[in-house]
C-alpha positions as CSV (number, residue, x, y, z in Angstrom):
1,X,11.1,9.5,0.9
2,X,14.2,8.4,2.8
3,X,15.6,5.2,4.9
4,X,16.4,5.6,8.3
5,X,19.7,4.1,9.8
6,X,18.8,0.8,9.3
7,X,19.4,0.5,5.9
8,X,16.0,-2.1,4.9
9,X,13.9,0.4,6.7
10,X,11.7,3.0,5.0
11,X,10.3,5.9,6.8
12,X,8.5,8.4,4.4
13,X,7.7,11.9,5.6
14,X,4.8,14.8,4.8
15,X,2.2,13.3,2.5
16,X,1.8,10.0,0.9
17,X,-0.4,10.4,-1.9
18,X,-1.3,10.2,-5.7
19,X,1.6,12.9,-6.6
20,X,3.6,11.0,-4.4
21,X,3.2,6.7,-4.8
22,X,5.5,6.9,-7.8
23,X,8.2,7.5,-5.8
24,X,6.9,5.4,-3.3
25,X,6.4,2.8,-5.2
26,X,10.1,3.3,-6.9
27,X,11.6,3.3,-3.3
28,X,9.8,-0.1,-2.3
29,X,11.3,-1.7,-5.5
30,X,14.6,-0.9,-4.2
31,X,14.6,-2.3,-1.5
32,X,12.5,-5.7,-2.4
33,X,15.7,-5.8,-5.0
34,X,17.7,-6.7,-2.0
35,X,17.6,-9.5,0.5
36,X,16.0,-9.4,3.1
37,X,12.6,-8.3,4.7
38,X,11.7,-4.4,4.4
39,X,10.6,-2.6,6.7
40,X,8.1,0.4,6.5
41,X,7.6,3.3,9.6
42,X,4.7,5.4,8.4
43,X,4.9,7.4,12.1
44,X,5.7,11.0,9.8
45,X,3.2,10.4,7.5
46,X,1.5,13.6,7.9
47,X,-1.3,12.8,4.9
48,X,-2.3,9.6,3.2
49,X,-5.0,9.2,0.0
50,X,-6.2,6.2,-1.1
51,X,-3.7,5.9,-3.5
52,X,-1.2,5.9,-0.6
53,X,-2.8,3.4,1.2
54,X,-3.3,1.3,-1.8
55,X,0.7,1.2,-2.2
56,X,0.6,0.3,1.8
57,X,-1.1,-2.6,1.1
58,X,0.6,-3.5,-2.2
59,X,4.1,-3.4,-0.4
60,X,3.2,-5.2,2.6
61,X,1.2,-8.2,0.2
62,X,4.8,-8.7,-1.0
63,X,5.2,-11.0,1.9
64,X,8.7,-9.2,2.6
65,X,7.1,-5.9,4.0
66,X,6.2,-4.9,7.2
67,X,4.3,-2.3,8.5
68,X,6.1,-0.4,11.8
69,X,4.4,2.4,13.4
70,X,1.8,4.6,11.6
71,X,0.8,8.0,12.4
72,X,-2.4,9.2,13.1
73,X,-3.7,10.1,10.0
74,X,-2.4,6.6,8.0
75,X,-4.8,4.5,10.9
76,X,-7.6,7.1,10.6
77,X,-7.5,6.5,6.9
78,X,-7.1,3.0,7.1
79,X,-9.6,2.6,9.5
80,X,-12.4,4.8,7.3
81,X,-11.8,2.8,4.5
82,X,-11.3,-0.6,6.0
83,X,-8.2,-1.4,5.7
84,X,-6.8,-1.1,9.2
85,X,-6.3,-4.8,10.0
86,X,-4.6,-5.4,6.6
87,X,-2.0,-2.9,7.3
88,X,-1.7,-3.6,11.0
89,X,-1.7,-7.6,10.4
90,X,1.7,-7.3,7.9
């Protein structure tokens, strides 16, 4: 998990799953401790569970997260389990 340049951007890499939403999660928190809107850049997500998307959707219902670029595999698995506009619309 790391932050890009900007420094209330979040861009994880490699997989976002159950073995890794803790950190996720731990990472979100962070930021959301600051002022400010958050924002998240999923584009090197290279594997996403539902667990992962879950935390997608619980960071961006915050109201102060936004959901950049996704990769591939984040829409695909959005899509297939119908959360696609959710993550798209925040």
């Amino acid at each position: 998990m790391s932050a890009t340049a900007d420094p209330r951007a979040i861009r994880p890499s490699g997989p976002l799953t159950i073995a890794d939403v803790v950190e996720f999660h731990s990472t979100i928190r962070t930021h959301l401790d600051q002022e400010g809107p958050v924002a998240l850049d999923l584009s090197a997500v290279e594997q996403v569970d539902t667990a992962g998307l879950q935390a997608i959707v619980a960071a961006a219902k915050t109201g102060r997260v936004t959901v950049g670029v996704m990769s591939e595999s984040v829409r695909q698995a959005a899509e297939l389990v119908g959360l696609a506009a959710v993550v798209a619309a925040r």
